[in-house]
C-alpha angles and dihedrals in degrees: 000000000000110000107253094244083057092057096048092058096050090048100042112008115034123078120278095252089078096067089034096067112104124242086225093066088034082063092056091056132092117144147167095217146358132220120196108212129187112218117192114150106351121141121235088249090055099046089042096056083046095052085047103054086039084054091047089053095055092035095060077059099042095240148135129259134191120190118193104203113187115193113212135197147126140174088280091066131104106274085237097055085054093056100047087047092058098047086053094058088040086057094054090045093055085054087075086231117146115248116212108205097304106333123093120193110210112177096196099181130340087274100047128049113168123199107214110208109186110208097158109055110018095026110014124190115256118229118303097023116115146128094349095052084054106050088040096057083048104056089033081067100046083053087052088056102043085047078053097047094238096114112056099193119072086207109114092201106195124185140137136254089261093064134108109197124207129255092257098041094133109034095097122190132246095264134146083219120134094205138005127193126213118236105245142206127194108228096226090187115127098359129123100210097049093122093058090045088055093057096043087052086049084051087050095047094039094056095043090051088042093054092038093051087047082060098240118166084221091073111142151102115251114207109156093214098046087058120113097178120197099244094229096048083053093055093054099050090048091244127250126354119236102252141143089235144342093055087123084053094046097036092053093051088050090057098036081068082058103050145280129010110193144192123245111221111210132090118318124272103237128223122219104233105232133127115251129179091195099110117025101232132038150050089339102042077031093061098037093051093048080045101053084034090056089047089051081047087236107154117246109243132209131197110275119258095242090064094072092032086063101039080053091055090046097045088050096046093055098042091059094044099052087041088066126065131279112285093030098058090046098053087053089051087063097038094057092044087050082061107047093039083058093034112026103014089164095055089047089056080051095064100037083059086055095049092233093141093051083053092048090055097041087057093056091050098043121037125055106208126044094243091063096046086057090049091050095053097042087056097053101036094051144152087299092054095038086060094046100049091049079056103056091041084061088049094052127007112021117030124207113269135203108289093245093048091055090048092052095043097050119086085190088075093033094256087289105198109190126139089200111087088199086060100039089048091049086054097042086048085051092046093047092041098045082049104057099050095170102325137064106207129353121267094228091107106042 
């Protein structure tokens, strides 16, 4: 019987597409496991080559795979994303192959069947949708079929056409985790803005190492195609937003407040380096701003050390005094705003945009043990306001500083001082890498 909650998000909160599917193609599916994958732009020889090496990863183990590809698009998108897309869809229909509504079956080899689900011709994306409306049509439909018994794992794997997935990609570990994240490598080879990928790789390192040495529970990278989600933690969480970009980054704080994120430990998933205008922020529009940045030899800036050495101290702060009873705790809590208001007045005005001090206070009020208090204030300080709070701290207290410089300053990368980017970022994946062990982040606070 499929658990009531379960229910409920099929009905009321997942895509369309879910409850759209026919029962006479629901009847021609029965997987292992299932992989949610964006398409926007990819040639059939590219998506091809992709289907073939997922196949060749079931196949070693003698399963079953279905991948759900849902191919996205709209009149917002590059001209040259449009036409791929439609090639794409020209090349399934050459194939003779019966489209219903805008799903396609393809049942490739006894270990492969791919659902097509055209959202870019029949169907095409309106403005504003983008990346997270497709992986979350994708995954809504994984949850359909595993309410229907027709997917065995409970694992939602979710990754993109660029990526080259590890050996052991699906063998998942015994874990109470609600999500875990690949490690992950860009493949530099061939590309002509693999220097400012490279920087852009060093910005993605540098902020995680800085969060997880400030001891946040919301320490951990965020890379869409490098997700395998627990599919009843998805569900509760109401699964991805529907956003042109960031829904990895939204849909894992979501389910940090649940539980455990966790760290597979396996080989690294690797990127394809390319520039890509799909989504209009991250690692593409990342890499094409450092790149055009580099040609006009404008320096390439970090946050400044001090950010995350602050952000340490506060999150310290907060933690003893919410540890402690009640007027106590409370006295420490003036005390410390006492001190930042006489000794870092900007970075008080930081946090009172923020309302910290309004979810201070609520967890006093409102929560009877210490450990709740922490969890109250986890929950409601959490990877969002992290971010933001690193930002107005670059506005106005610490400004960004020269990539090297940063490097040199943090303890929290061993005061690395290298000029070469290839070797920083070596160091910064070791560091990264040495840190994480199994877990993301301690349970102490959840």
């Amino acid at each position: 019987m499929v658990p009531p909650h379960f229910s409920k998000y099929l009905s009321t909160y997942a895509e369309p597409e879910s409850r759209e599917l026919s029962s006479t193609l629901l009847t021609e599916i029965s997987a292992d496991f299932g992989v949610a994958l964006p398409l926007r732009g990819e040639s059939p020889l590219e998506v091809n080559e992709r289907l073939l090496s997922l196949e060749a990863l079931v196949a070693r183990e003698n399963k079953q795979l279905l991948v759900v590809a849902v191919i996205n698009g709209g009149s917002d998108s590059e001209t040259e994303y449009n036409k791929t897309n439609l090639e794409l869809v020209s090349f399934l229909n050459s194939d003779s192959s019966e489209w219903n509504d805008c799903f396609l079956l393809q049942r490739r080899s006894h270990h492969l069947t791919v659902l097509w689900v055209d959202r870019a011709i029949r169907s095409p994306f309106q403005n504003k949708q983008g990346v997270g409306l497709a992986r979350k049509i994708g995954c809504d439909l994984l949850c359909r079929l595993r309410a229907e018994k027709k997917l065995r794992s409970p694992w939602l794997f979710t990754t993109d056409a660029d990526a080259t997935l590890p050996a052991d990609y699906f063998e998942m570990p015994d874990s109470p985790a609600n999500a875990f994240h690949f490690p992950y490598r860009h493949d530099l080879t061939g590309f002509e803005g693999s220097q400012a990928l490279l920087l852009y790789e060093i910005h993605l390192r540098y902020y995680f190492l800085g969060i997880h040495w400030a001891r946040s529970p919301y320490a951990y990278p965020t890379i869409g195609s490098c997700l395998t989600i627990r599919d009843n933690s998805y569900v509760q969480v109401r699964g991805f937003q529907d956003r042109q970009a960031g829904e990895d980054f939204h849909l894992l704080n979501k389910l940090r407040k649940l539980g455990p994120v966790e760290y597979r430990n396996s080989e690294p998933i690797t990127l394809r380096g390319r520039f890509s205008r799909r989504v209009p922020f991250g690692t593409g529009q990342s890499t094409i701003e450092i790149h055009d940045q580099l040609s006009s030899q404008l320096p390439f800036t970090l946050y400044a050390p001090e950010s995350f050495s602050f952000l340490k101290a506060f999150l310290s702060e907060i933690t003893e005094s919410l540890s402690r009873d009640l007027d106590s705790g409370r006295k420490q809590i003036e005390n410390y705003i006492r001190f930042l208001s006489a000794s870092q007045a900007q970075a008080l005005t930081c946090l009172k945009e923020l309302k910290v001090p309004e979810i201070i206070d609520s967890a006093f009020l409102t929560r009877a043990t210490p450990q709740q208090r922490l969890r109250h204030f986890h929950t409601a300080f959490d990877a969002l306001k992290t971010l933001r709070l690193i930002h107005l701290l670059e506005e106005r207290c610490f400004p960004r500083m020269v990539w090297t410089q940063a490097l040199s300053k943090a303890q929290f990368c061993d005061n690395l001082r290298l000029n070469a980017p290839e070797e920083a970022l070596n160091k910064l994946q070791c560091l990264e890498e040495r840190m994480l062990g199994s877990r993301f982040v301690e349970e102490r606070y959840f």
